[in-house]
LOBA-774499 format. One record per residue (C-alpha): x, y, z. Coordinates in pm, whole numbers, padded with zeros to 5 digits, always signed. Example, Ala and Ser with C-alpha at 12.3 -4.5 7.8 and 13.67 -1.06 7.14 Angstrom:
+01230-00450+00780 +01367-00106+00714 
This chain:
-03545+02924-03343 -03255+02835-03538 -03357+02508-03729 -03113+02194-03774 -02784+02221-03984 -02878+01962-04309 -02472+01894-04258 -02490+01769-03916 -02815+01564-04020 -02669+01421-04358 -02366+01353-04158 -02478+01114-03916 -02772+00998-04126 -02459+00932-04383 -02245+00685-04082 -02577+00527-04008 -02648+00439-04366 -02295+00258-04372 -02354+00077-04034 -02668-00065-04168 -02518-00175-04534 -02239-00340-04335 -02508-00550-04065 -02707-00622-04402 -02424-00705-04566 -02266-00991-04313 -02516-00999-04074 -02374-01346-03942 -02068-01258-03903 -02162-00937-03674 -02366-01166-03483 -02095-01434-03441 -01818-01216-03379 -02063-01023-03064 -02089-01359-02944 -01704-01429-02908 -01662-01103-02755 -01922-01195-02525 -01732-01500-02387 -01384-01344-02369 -01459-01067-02161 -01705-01289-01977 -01422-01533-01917 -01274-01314-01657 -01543-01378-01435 -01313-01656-01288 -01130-01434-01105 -01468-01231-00931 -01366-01155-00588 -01665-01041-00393 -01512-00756-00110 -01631-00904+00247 -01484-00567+00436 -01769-00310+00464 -01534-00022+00524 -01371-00063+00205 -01731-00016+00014 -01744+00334+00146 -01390+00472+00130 -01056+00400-00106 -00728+00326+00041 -00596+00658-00051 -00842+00870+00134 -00793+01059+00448 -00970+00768+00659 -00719+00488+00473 -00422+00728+00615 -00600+00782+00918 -00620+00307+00960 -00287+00279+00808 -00136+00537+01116 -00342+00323+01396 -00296+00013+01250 +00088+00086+01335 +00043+00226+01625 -00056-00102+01752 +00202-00306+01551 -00107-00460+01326 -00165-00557+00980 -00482-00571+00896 -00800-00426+01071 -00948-00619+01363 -01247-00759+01362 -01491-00570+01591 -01798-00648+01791 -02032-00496+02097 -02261-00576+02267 -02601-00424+02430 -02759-00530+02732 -03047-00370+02870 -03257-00463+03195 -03541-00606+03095 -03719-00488+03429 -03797-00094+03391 -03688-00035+03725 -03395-00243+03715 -02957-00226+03643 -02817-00425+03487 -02572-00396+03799 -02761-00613+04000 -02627-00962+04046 -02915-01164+03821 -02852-00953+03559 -02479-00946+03576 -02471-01379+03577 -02650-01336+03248 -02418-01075+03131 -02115-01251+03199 -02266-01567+02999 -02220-01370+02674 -01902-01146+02826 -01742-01542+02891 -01826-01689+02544 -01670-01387+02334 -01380-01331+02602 -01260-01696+02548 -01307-01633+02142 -01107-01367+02126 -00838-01473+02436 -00722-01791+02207 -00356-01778+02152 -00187-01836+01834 +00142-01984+01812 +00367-01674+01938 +00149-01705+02233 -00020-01358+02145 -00384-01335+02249 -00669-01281+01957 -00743-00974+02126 -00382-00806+02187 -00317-00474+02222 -00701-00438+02298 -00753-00690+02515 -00803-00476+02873 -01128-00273+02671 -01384-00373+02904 -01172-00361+03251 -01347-00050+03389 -01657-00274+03401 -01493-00586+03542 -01354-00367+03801 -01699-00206+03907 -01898-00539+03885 -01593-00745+04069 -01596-00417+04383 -02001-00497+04355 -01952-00843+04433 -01705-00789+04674 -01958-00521+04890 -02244-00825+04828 -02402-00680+04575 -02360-00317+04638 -02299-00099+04377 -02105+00222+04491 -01843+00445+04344 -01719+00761+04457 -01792+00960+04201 -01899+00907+03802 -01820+00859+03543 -01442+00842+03690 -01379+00579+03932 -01064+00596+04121 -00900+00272+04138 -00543+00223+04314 -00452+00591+04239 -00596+00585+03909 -00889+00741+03760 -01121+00495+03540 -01347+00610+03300 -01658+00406+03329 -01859+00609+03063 -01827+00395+02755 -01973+00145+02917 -02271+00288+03061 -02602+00492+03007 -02896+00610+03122 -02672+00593+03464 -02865+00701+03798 -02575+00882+04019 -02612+00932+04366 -02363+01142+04522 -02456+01169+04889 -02501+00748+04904 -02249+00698+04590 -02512+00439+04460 -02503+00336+04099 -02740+00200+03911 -02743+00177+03538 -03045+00068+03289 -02773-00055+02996 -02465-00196+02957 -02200-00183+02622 -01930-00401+02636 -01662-00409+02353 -01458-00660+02170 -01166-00607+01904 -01006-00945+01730 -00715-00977+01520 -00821-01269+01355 -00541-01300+01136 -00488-01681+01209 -00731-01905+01102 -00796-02069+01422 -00873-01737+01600 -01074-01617+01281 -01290-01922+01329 -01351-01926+01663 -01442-01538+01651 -01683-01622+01377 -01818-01870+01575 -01821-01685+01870 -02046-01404+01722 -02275-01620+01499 -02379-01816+01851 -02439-01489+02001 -02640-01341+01710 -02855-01600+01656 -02932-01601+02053 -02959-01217+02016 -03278-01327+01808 -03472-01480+02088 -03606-01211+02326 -03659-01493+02621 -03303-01628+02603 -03216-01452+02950 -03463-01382+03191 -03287-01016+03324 -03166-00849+03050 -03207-00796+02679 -02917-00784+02520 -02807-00708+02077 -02488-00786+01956 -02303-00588+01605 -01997-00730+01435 -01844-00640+01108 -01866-01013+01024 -02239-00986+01111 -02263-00649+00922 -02086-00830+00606 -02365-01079+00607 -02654-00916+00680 -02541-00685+00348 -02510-00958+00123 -02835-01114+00261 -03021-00756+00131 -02864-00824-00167 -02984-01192-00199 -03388-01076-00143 -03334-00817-00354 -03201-01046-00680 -03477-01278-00581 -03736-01021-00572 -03579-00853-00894 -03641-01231-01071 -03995-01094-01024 -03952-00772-01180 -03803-00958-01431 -04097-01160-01544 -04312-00922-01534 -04111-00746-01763 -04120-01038-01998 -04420-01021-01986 -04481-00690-02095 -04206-00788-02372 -04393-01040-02532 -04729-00841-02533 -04543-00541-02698 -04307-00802-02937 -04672-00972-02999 -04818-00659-03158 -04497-00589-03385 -04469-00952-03548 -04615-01352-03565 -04658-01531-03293 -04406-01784-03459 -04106-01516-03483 -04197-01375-03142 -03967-01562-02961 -03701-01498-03105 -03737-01134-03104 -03840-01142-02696 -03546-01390-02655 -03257-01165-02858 -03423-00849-02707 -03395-00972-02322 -03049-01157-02394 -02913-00870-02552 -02874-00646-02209 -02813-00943-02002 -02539-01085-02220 -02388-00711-02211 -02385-00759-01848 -02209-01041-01756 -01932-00922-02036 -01891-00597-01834 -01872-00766-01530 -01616-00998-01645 -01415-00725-01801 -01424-00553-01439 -01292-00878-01294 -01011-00855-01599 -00902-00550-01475 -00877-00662-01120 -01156-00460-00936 -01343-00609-00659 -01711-00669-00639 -01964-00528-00430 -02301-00636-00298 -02475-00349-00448 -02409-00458-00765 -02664-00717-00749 -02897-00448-00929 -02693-00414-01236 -02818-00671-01439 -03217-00543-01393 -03112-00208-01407 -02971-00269-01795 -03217-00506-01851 -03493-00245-01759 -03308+00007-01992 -03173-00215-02273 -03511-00327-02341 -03560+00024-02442 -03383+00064-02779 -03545-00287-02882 -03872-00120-02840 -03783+00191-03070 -03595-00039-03300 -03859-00278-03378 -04171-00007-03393 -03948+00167-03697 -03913-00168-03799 -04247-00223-03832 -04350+00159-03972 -04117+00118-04297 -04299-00234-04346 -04370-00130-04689 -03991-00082-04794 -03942-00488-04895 -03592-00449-04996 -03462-00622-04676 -03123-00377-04691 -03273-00090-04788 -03549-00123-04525 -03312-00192-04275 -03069+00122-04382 -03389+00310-04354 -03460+00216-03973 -03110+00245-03859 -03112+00623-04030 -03456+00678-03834 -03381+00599-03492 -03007+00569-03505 -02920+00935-03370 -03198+00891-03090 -03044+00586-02947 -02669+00728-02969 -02779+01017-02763 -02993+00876-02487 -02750+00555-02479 -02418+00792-02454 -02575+01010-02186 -02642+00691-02008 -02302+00538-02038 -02168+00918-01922 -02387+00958-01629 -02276+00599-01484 -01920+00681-01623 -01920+01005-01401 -02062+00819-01159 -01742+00643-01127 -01534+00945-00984 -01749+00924-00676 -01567+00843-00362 -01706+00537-00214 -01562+00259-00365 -01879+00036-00411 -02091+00307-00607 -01820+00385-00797 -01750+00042-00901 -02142-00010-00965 -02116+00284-01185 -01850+00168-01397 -01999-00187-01431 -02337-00029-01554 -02146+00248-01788 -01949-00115-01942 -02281-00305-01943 -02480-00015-02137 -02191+00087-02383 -02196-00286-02462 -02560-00318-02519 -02552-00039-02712 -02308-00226-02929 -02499-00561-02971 -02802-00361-03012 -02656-00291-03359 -02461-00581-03415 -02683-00859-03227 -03051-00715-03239 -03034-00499-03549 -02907-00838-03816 -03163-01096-03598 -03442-00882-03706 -03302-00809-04068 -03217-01183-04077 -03642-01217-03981 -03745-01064-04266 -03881-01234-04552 -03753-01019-04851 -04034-01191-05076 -04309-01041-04896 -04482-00783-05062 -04721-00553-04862 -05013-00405-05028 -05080-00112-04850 -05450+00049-04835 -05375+00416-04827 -05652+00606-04592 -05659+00980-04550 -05740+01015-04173 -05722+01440-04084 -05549+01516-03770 -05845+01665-03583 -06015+01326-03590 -05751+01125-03364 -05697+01173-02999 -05325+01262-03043 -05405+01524-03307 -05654+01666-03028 -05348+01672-02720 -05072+01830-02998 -05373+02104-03028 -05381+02155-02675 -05033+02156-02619 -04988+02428-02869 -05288+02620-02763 -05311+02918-02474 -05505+02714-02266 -05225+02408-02280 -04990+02668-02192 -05115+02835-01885 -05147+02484-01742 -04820+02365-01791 -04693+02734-01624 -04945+02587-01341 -04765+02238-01294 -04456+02407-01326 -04537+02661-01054 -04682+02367-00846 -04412+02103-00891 -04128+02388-00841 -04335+02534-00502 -04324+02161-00402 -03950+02057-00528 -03833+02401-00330 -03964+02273+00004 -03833+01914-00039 -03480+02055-00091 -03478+02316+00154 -03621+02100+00439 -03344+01822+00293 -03073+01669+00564 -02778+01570+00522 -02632+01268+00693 -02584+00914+00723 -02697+00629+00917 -02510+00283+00895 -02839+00111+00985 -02958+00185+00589 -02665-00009+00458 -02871-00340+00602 -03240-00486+00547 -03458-00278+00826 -03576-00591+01006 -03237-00713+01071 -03109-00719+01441 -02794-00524+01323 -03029-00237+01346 -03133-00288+01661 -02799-00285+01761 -02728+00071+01621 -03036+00242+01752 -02947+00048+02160 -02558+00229+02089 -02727+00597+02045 -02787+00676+02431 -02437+00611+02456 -02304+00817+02199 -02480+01085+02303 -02335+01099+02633 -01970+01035+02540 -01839+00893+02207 -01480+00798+02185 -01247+00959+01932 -00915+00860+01936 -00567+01039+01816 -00271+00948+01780 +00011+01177+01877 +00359+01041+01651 +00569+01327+01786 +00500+01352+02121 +00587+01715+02315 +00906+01712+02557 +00744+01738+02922 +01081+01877+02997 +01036+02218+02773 +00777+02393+02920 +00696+02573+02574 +00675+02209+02431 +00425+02183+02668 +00223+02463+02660 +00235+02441+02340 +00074+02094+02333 -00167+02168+02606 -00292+02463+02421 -00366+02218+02103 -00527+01974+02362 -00756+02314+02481 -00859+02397+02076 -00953+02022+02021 -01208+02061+02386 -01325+02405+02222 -01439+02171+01891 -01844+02193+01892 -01940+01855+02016 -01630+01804+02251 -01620+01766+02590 -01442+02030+02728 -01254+02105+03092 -00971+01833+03076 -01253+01542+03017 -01012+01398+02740 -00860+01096+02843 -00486+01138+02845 -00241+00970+03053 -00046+01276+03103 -00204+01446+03411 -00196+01086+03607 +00153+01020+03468 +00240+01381+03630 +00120+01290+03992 +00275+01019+03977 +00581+01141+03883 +00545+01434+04172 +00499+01140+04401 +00853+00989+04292 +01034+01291+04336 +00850+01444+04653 +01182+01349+04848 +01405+01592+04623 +01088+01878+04685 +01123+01836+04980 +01500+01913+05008 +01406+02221+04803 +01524+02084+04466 +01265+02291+04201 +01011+01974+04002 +01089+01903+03656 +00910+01697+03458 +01049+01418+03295 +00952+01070+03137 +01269+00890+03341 +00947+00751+03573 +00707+00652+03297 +00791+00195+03303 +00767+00189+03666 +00396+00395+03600 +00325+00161+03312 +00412-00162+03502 +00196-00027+03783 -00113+00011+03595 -00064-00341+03363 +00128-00166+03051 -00183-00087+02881 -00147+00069+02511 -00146+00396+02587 +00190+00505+02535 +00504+00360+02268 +00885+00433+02464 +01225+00296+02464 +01544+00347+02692 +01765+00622+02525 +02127+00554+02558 +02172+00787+02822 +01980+00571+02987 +01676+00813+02958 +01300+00750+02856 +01181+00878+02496 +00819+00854+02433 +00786+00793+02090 +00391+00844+02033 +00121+00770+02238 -00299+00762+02231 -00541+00989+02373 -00933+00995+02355 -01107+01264+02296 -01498+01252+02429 -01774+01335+02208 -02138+01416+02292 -02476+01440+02119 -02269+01198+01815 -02584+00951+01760 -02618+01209+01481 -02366+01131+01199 -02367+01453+01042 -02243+01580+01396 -01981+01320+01441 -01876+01392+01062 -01861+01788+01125 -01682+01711+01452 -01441+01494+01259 -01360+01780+01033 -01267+02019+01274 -01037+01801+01456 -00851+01736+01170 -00837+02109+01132 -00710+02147+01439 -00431+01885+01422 -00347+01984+01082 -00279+02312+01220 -00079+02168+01509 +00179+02005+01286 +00471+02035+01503 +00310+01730+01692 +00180+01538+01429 -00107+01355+01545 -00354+01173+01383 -00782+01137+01430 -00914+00815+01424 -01263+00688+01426 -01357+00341+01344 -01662+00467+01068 -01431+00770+00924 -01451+00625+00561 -01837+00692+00538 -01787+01034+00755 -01573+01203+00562 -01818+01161+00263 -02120+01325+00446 -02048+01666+00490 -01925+01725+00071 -02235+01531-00033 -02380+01804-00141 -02135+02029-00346 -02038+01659-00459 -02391+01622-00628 -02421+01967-00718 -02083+01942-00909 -02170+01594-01028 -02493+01706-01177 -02374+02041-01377 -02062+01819-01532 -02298+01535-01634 -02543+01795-01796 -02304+01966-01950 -02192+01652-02086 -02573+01578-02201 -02560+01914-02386 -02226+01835-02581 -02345+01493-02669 -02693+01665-02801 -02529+01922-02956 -02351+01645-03170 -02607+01532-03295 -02874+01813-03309 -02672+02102-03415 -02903+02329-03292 -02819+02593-03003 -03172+02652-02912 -03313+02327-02962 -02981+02193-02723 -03073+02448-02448 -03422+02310-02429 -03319+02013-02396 -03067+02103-02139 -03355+02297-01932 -03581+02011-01917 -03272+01783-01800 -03199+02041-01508 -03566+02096-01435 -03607+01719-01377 -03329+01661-01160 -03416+01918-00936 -03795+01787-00932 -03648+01474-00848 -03365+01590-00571 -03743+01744-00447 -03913+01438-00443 -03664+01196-00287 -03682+01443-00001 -04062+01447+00016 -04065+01048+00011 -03828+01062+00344 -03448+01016+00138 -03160+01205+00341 -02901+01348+00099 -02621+01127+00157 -02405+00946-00078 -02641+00671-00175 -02922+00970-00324 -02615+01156-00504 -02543+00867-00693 -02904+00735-00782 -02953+01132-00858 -02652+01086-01091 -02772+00817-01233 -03081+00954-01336 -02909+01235-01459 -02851+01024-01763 -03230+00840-01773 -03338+01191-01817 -03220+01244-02155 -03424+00935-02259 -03766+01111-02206 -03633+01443-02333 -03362+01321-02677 -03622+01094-02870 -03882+01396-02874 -03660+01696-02947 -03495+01512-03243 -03816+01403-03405 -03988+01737-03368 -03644+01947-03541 -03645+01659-03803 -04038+01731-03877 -04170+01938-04139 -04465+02208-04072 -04619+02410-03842 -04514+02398-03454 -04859+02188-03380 -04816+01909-03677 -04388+01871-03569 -04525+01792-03215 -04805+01567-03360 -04518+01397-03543 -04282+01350-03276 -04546+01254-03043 -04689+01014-03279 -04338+00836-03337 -04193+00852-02972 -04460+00826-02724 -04585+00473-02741 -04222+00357-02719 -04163+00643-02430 -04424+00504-02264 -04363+00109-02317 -03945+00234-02215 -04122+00401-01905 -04342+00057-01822 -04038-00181-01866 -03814+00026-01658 -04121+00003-01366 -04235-00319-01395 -03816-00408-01342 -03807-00207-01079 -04087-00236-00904 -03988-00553-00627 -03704-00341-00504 -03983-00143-00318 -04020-00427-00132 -03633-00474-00047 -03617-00380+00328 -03252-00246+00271 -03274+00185+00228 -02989+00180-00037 -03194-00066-00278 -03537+00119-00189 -03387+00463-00264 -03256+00336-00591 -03639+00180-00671 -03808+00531-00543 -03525+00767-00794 -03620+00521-01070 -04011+00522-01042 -03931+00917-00953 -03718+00987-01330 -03976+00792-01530 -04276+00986-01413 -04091+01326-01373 -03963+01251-01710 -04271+01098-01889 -04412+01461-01745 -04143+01662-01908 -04105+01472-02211 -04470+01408-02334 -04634+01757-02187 -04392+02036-02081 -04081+01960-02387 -04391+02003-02671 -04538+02293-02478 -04149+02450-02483 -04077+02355-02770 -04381+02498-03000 -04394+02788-02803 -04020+02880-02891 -04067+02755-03257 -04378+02978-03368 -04242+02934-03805 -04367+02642-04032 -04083+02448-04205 -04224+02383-04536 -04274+02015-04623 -04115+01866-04946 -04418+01673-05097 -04690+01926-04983 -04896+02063-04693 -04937+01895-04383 -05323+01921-04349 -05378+01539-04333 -05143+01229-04242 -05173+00916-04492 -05229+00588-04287 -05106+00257-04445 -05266-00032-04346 -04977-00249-04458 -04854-00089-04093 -05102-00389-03937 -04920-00675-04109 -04620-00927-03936 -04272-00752-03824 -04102-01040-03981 -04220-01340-04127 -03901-01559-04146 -03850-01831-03927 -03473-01800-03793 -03433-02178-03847 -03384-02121-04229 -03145-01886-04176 
């Protein structure tokens, strides 16, 4: 193996020599001048503006699902999104409907309450609800006609009802439907009704809000009606019930984070006196946090939105700032001997500097890629931790590195009692010898073969998809909700398009042509086919045969035309379905108008999203008429199905930014292709193991797997560069990297778990995936880094490098290692 370049090595051991002259040099003035960059950039958390809308967290404005909003938003003359809500009911009987009359009395007790919320007028006189007001008229109809017959339920056939020479679709409404043709009995065991607000006055905003908090807290008690069980879902609900994950997750992370001090203090305890211990735990914990709340406010400085997810940030660089403190202060503590206070200090930041650069660029890369992720809320939470760790990186050297200089008494004088202790006699000396042995080697090829047998099954029996219920804590009734919608999304699901250049009816090649595009989209796997789609064009047609049956008559060949299409519309109450005007020939032009495509089997998201895509394919294809999808949950949809490649592609650019980065600063081809193995080798282990635990690959596991892209290099960077910067055989370099790096690996690993740890307990999937890829990437890469890197690494590196002041046979132990960190207090600084 090709050993280090000595002019890469003097090079940066060269800048890190002048960073530490300068921080021993004006060590007050670094720390003072950290602290006013702390409170400018944390000054522009006045202007944090937390994002309520949930589909802006998963998709950016200019995606195809903005374009997709923007083109039905004005279609319907809005300007902003509605608010939306359904409802569930279900008999509570297991023989009953929820068409008898007990059940419908409590039914229309909810259908009342939200109708009047969303019926208030504003001051144009314009309903909350308008355009969508007439969404749950096919039920009205049905339960007024059952009424009407005295509580008989009949219909002539299902799921189309005809209704004064119109056809109404009562399948959105119902499922688990019992049909009976001969009696034309219906009976039904549940009931959706649906319910869109503009709420773009105050007064109707409020009374929405009010509307659906009433309901949802009554949704809560399960004897609040005595015939059916009914759930409600809002977006307003689905806001809340976010941010509340995100509230018991920071309250359980305050947990994580005292247990982390904790472990702080017992580790600081061992490195100094009790009397400078605080300090050190206090400057080592502030350190990442302060880092935080600058990034944050430099995110609100540049105008970005905040999301609910980012609730984790400060823990997460907490649990990894505390890191480089750890390595930091052991060096410390091994040159104790040095008493020159600058010189010591130059020594430490020589030591450990390239380690930290490494594993803290990798991190700040990792969560930088992170950012070119398409949903909007990881990719902001990326960017705030990238800020937050490039920044405690920073004050680690300007903040932590002069506190501890400034610690040090310079009069102290160590007198060290030298103490030849060989190798063979200490337990590490004992593992190195394994690890180098045959015997250490065929076990590692076992673990390997194991852990790659296992990590191969994980990601082949992987899915991919999405469910909205893991954006919200599992024991909220939102979920409920979304698990009562399934039976009705597997027997038809709704997906509307909206067709902005409508064919002429006139030109039959128009038409054909259009009817042929309407035939591909009812070929698209998961699409109702044979005419199901609901289109007004077939009833406009009869109807428009029925106007002109008097010139048939008299021979006169039909054309189709659009001349009859008001009277039609004012005959069936001028619902949205079509957008006209009088030409000035006194002729009708239909300027666009809406049809609905019906899905089945779309409980499944990855069907719905794979559905999605085809449609689009289809209509992109059919441009002459260009029409438009649009589904209400697009924005997380059209991320589902390029998950994959997405983390694929996201994980080869971030490791090939890991190699560069290493290559920097261990000029070493082999040494950076090791490094780069192990990297792949535990990403894939984890991908594996995130399956095994019951993770879906979706976009929340592409970022966390991202993410740990970058923790990787921690458990991989500190070892590699110790062992090339050792001198002697392959066994003694490992003993000396090992014996530098693994107590701090280890106490890194700890503080990253014990932070950690309480999101396990977070009943929100998003949080708990995030917990499971951290615990995951420390053990995978405490694996790789203290057994499987030294096993690599001697076996590829079978020459001694000759040591400078003799042979390696026995390590000299200084006492003097046992005495105080520092012994200054920081008042008489």
């Amino acid at each position: 193996m090709l050993y280090l370049q000595p002019t890469a090595q003097m090079g940066w051991d060269s800048i890190s020599a002048i960073v530490a002259r300068l921080l021993a040099a004006y060590p007050v003035y670094s720390i003072l001048l950290s602290i006013l960059s702390i409170i400018a950039l944390s000054a522009g958390l006045v202007n944090i503006r937390l994002e309520p809308d949930i589909r802006k967290s998963f998709s950016p404005e200019d995606s195809d699902a903005g374009y997709e909003t923007r083109v039905w938003l004005e279609y319907y003359g809005l300007d902003i999104y509605p608010e939306r809500a359904f409802c569930i009911f279900t008999a509570k009987s297991e023989n009953g409907s929820i068409l008898q009359e007990e059940a419908l009395k409590d039914i229309y007790t909810v259908d009342k309450r939200l109708s009047d919320a969303v019926g208030l007028r504003d001051g144009d006189g314009r309903k909350n609800c308008d355009p969508l007001c007439d969404l749950n008229s096919p039920f009205h109809l049905l339960a007024n006609q059952t009424r009407k017959n005295n509580g008989t339920t009949s219909v002539f056939t299902y799921p189309d009802m005809p209704y004064s020479g119109l056809d109404i679709f009562l399948g959105l409404h119902f499922s688990n439907v019992d049909f009976n043709p001969p009696t034309h009995r219906i009976s039904s065991r549940s009931l959706v009704l649906w319910y869109f607000s503009r709420s773009d006055t105050p007064e109707g905003k409020l009374a929405f809000k009010d509307a659906i908090d009433e309901l949802f807290e009554l949704s809560k008690n399960s004897s609040a009606f005595e015939n059916v069980q009914f759930t409600i879902f809002s977006d307003q609900v689905a806001n809340r019930e976010m941010i509340r994950g995100a509230i018991e997750a920071t309250t359980l992370m305050t947990i994580g984070f005292f247990l982390l001090l904790t472990q702080v203090i017992i580790v600081i305890k061992r490195l100094s006196t009790i009397k400078m211990t605080i300090y050190l735990v206090a400057t080592s914990l502030l350190t990442p946090m302060a880092a935080t709340i600058a990034s944050f406010g430099a995110i609100c400085w540049m105008g970005f939105p905040s999301f609910s997810i980012q609730c984790v940030t400060p823990f997460l660089v907490l649990g990894i700032g505390v890191d480089d403190a750890f390595i930091l202060l052991h060096r410390w503590k091994h040159h104790i001997a040095i008493t020159d206070g600058p010189r010591r200090l130059e020594q430490v930041i020589v030591d450990v500097g390239p380690s930290i650069t490494i594993t803290s660029l990798t991190n700040i890369i990792a969560f930088g890629i992170g950012f070119f992720t398409p949903t909007p809320q990881m990719s902001l939470f990326c960017l705030t931790a990238s800020l937050a760790l490039l920044l405690d990186y920073i004050f680690t050297y300007t903040i932590l590195a002069p506190i501890v200089f400034l610690c040090n008494d310079p009069t102290y004088q160590s007198v060290p009692k030298d103490e030849t202790i060989s190798k063979a006699d200490t337990w590490l000396a004992k593992y190195s010898r394994f690890v180098c042995s045959l015997k250490g080697r065929l076990v590692c090829a076992c673990v390997l073969i194991g852990m790659y047998a296992l990590t191969t099954y994980g990601v082949m029996t992987m899915r991919t998809t999405f469910e909205p219920a893991k954006a919200f804590p599992s024991n909220s009734k939102l979920v409920d909700s979304l698990s009562n919608i399934k039976p009705v999304f597997n027997t038809y699901f709704p997906i509307t398009v909206i067709v902005n250049n409508p064919p002429n009816i006139r030109n039959d090649i128009e038409y054909n042509s259009f009817n042929n595009m309407m035939n591909r989209l009812e070929k698209v796997p998961g699409i109702r086919g044979d005419n199901r789609s609901l289109i007004f064009l077939p009833q406009y047609e009869k109807y428009d045969r029925f106007r002109n049956v008097v010139s048939s008559l008299l021979g006169d060949k039909y054309n189709r035309s659009y001349d009859n299409l008001p009277s039609w519309m004012d005959a069936i109450g001028n619902p949205p379905l079509v957008k006209y005007h009088i030409g000035e020939d006194n002729k009708t032009e239909v300027t666009s108008f809406r049809l609905t495509l019906l899905g089945k089997g779309m409980s499944e998201w990855a069907e719905r999203a794979r559905a999605m895509q085809h449609i689009r394919t289809v209509l992109r294809e059919e441009k002459q008429f260009n029409a438009t999808l649009f589904d209400c949950d697009s924005a997380i949809l059209s991320i589902i199905l390029t998950v994959g490649t997405d983390l694929i592609g996201s994980i080869a650019v971030t490791v090939v930014c890991m190699a560069i980065v290493c290559f920097v600063f261990i000029a070493n081809f082999n040494a950076v292709a090791v490094i780069t193995s192990i990297i792949a080798s535990i990403c894939y282990v984890l991908v594996g193991g995130l399956s095994l635990w019951g993770a879906d690959l979706d976009p929340v596991i592409q970022v966390d797997v991202l993410l740990a892209t970058g923790f990787s290099v921690d458990y991989t960077a500190h070892v590699a560069y110790n062992y090339f910067r050792a001198r002697g055989s392959p066994q003694e370099r490992v003993y000396s990297s090992l014996a530098e790096m693994a107590m701090p690996m280890c106490e890194a690993g700890l503080s990253t778990f014990l932070c950690m740890l309480p999101l396990i307990f977070v009943p929100t999937y998003a949080i708990v995936c995030f917990a499971k890829t951290v615990f995951l990437v420390v053990a995978i890469g405490l694996l790789h880094g203290l057994f499987i890197l030294p096993v690599v690494l001697a076996l590829f590196s079978r020459n001694s490098i000759d040591e400078k002041d003799g042979p390696p046979a026995a390590i000299t132990f200084s006492t003097a290692a046992d005495q105080p960190l520092v012994d200054k207090d920081l008042n008489a600084v």
